[in-house]
N, C-alpha and C positions, 0 to 999 in steps of 0.2 A: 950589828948588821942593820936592822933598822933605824938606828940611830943615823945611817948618810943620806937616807931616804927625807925623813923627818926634818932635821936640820934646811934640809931642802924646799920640805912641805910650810916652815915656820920662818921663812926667811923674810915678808913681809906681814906676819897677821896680825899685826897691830893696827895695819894700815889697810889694809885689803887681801885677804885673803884669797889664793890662785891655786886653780886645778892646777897638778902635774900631765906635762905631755914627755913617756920616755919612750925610749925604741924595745927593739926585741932582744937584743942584747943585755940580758939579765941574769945571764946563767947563775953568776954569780950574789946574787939577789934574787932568787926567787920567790924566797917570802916576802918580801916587801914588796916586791910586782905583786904578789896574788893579794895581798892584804890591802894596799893601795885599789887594786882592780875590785875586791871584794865592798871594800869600804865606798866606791863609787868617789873615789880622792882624783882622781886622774883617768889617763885613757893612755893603752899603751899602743905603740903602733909599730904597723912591720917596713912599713917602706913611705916613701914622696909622696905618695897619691893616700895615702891614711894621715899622713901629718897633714898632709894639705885639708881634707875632709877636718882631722880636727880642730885644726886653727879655724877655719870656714864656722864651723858647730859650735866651736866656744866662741867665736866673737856676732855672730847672728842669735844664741840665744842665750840671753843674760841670765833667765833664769838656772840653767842648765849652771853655767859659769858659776853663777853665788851657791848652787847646790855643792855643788863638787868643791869649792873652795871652803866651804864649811865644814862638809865631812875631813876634808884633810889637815882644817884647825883641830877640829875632834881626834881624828886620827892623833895628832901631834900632844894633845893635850893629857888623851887615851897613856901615851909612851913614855911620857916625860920622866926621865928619871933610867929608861931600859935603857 
């Protein structure tokens, strides 16, 4: 289950490492939403005006950006192999 998450979070981190932004529809993924949201990998959001807010947040503060892209290499690096 973590595994489509991951694959997701590892798809550039060779290159640059990128927060995940996914919606609220996770029923089927819960752990990997709380663990993503726990591990500070991503931001999840409920609706237009949250994705907008967090494209606005990840591209206004880089540091924010290389945080959250770093924890979700971790994350990824954390998995490898589950």
């Amino acid at each position: 289950m973590l595994s489509c998450l991951l694959v997701c979070l590892a798809c550039y981190p060779r290159y640059k490492p990128l927060p995940v932004i996914f919606g609220k529809f996770m029923s089927n993924f819960t752990q990997i939403a709380r663990i993503v949201r726990e591990k500070n990998a991503g931001i999840q959001v409920c609706d237009e005006a949250d994705l907008l807010q967090a494209c606005v947040q990840l591209s206004e503060d880089s540091n924010a950006r290389i945080k959250m892209g770093a924890s979700g290499l971790d994350l990824v690096r954390e998995n490898r192999g589950a």
